[in-house]
N, C-alpha and C positions, 0 to 999 in steps of 0.2 A: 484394447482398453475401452476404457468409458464414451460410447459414442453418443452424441445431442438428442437421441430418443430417449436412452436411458439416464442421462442426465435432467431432463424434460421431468421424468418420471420422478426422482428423486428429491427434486425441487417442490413439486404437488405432494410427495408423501409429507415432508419436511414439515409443508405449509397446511396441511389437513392431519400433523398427528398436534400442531403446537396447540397450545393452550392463549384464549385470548387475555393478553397482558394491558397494565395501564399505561406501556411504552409501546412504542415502535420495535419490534425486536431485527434484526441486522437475520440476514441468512448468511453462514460462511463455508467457506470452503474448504477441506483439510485433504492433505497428501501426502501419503504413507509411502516411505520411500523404501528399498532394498536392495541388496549388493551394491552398496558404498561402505567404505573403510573411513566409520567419522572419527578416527583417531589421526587420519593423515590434513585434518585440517576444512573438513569439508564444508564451505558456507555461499549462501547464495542472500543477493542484498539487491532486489530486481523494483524498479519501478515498474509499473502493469497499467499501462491507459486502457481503460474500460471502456466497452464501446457506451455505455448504457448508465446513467448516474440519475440519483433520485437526489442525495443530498452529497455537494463538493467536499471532496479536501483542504484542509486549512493550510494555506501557504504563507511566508513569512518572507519578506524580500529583502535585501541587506543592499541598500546603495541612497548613495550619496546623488544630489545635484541634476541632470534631466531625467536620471532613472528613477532616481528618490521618488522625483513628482510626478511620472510617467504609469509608477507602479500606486501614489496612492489614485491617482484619477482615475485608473482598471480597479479599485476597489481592493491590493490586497487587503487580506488580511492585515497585516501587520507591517509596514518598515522602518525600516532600522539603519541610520546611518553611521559613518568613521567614528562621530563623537562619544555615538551612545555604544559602539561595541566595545571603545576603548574604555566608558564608566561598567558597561557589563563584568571584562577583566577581572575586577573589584572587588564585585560582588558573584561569587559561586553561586550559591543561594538563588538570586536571583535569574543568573542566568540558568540553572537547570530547572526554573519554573517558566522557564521562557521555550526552553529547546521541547520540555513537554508536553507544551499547549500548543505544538504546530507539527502538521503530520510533514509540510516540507517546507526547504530552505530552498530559495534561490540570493544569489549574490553578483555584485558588477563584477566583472573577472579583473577591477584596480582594487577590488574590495579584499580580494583572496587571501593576499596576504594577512592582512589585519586580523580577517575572520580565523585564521589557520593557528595565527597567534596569540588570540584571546579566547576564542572558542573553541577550537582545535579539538584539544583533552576531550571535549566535553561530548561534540558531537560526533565525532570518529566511532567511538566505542557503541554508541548509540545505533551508527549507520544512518546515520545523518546530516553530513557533510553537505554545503547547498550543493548545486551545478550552476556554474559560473555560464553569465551571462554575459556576451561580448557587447558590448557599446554601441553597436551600432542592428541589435537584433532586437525583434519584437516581444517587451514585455509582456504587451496584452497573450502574445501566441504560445509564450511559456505558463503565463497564468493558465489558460483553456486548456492546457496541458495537463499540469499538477494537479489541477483542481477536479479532474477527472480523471486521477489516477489513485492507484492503494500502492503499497511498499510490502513487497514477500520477504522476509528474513528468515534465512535459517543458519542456525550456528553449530556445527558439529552436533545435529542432530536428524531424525531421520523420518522426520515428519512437519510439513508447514500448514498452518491455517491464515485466512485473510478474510476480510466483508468482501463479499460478490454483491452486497446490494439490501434491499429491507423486505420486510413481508406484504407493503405493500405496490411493492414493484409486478409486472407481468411476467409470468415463468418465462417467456421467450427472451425476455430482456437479461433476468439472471441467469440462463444458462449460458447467451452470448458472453456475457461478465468472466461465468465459472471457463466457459473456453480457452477468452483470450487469457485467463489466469493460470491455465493447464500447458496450453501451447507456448508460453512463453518462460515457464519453471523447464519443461524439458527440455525446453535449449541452453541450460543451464545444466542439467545432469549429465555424466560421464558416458551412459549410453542411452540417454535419451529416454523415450516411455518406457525402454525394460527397466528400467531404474522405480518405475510407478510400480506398486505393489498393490493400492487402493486408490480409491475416490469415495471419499464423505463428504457429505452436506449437513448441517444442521441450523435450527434457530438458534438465537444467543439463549433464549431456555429452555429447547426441546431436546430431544433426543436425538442421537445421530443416527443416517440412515444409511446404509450400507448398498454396496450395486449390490452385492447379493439379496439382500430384503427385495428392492424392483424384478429383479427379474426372477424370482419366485413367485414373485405376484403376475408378471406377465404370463408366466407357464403355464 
């Protein structure tokens, strides 16, 4: 498979074929998968802690009373206690402009219930369900968590992309990213890297770069 030299390389073509934008453009990752049967149900829904982050993930905390206040003094983003999940219920509407403005959930695990009950429908299907936080664990240590993590989903299909990072991050840095993001997808597949078929890189407006493109160039 694709090893960190050629990965290295693919990252610099990536970033010397793009065009400069009047955004920040995201470099991401995509993996072409083969010999999997996606008709027997095949999906992978992976948290990925990144060793290497330029800008955090948005987290959104669901608890009530020492966690409530625990979670906004670390600064989530967002929390949410019993009152407000139960007025969410109410409003559909509002709660799917709420589940899509936040790349994750965490929740107090007295909260689970509630959340499973009003929110449920909404974030299951999403793959967005929080991870339950026991009461007596470090919210600051799950915040430094999430906020430095991407979410791989893939659903009965046979290829996944995710942000490994931006264009002005150091190639050493996104290739660490693209690894822990490779090594940790085929621990999910049936047999593991012979299930990888490909590895692509590209910017959010460039063109994708193929291992085959690097190493025709290294020849």
């Amino acid at each position: 498979m694709v090893n960190e030299s050629q990965l290295t390389e693919m990252v610099k073509v990536a970033k010397a074929e793009n065009k400069k934008r009047k955004f920040k453009q995201s470099l991401e990752l995509i993996m072409i998968f083969k010999d999997i049967d996606v008709k027997k149900g095949f999906a992978i829904n992976e948290t990925v802690q990144l060793p290497k982050t330029s800008s955090p993930a948005s987290v959104c905390v669901m608890a009530s009373g020492d966690m409530g206040l625990k979670a906004k003094t670390a600064k989530a983003d967002k929390v949410i206690d019993a009152d407000e999940l139960n007025q969410l219920s109410a409003n559909k509407r509002q709660s799917r402009k709420l589940i899509n403005s936040y790349d994750f959930f965490l929740a107090d695990t007295k909260l689970m219930p509630v959340v499973g009950k009003t929110l449920g429908q909404l974030l299951g299907p999403r793959g967005k369900m929080p991870t339950p936080v026991p009461f007596n664990a470090s919210i600051d240590s799950f915040l430094d968590r999430f906020r430095s993590s991407i979410r791989v989903k893939v659903k009965n299909s046979l290829s996944a992309s995710c942000k490994i990072g931006d264009e002005t991050m150091a190639d050493s840095d996104l290739v660490a990213n693209a690894s822990a993001v490779i090594n940790a997808v085929e621990k999910k597949l049936p047999s593991g890297d012979k299930n990888v078929k490909r590895i692509l890189i590209k910017t959010t407006m460039g063109k994708i770069v193929k291992e085959s493109q690097q190493v025709k160039k290294n020849a």
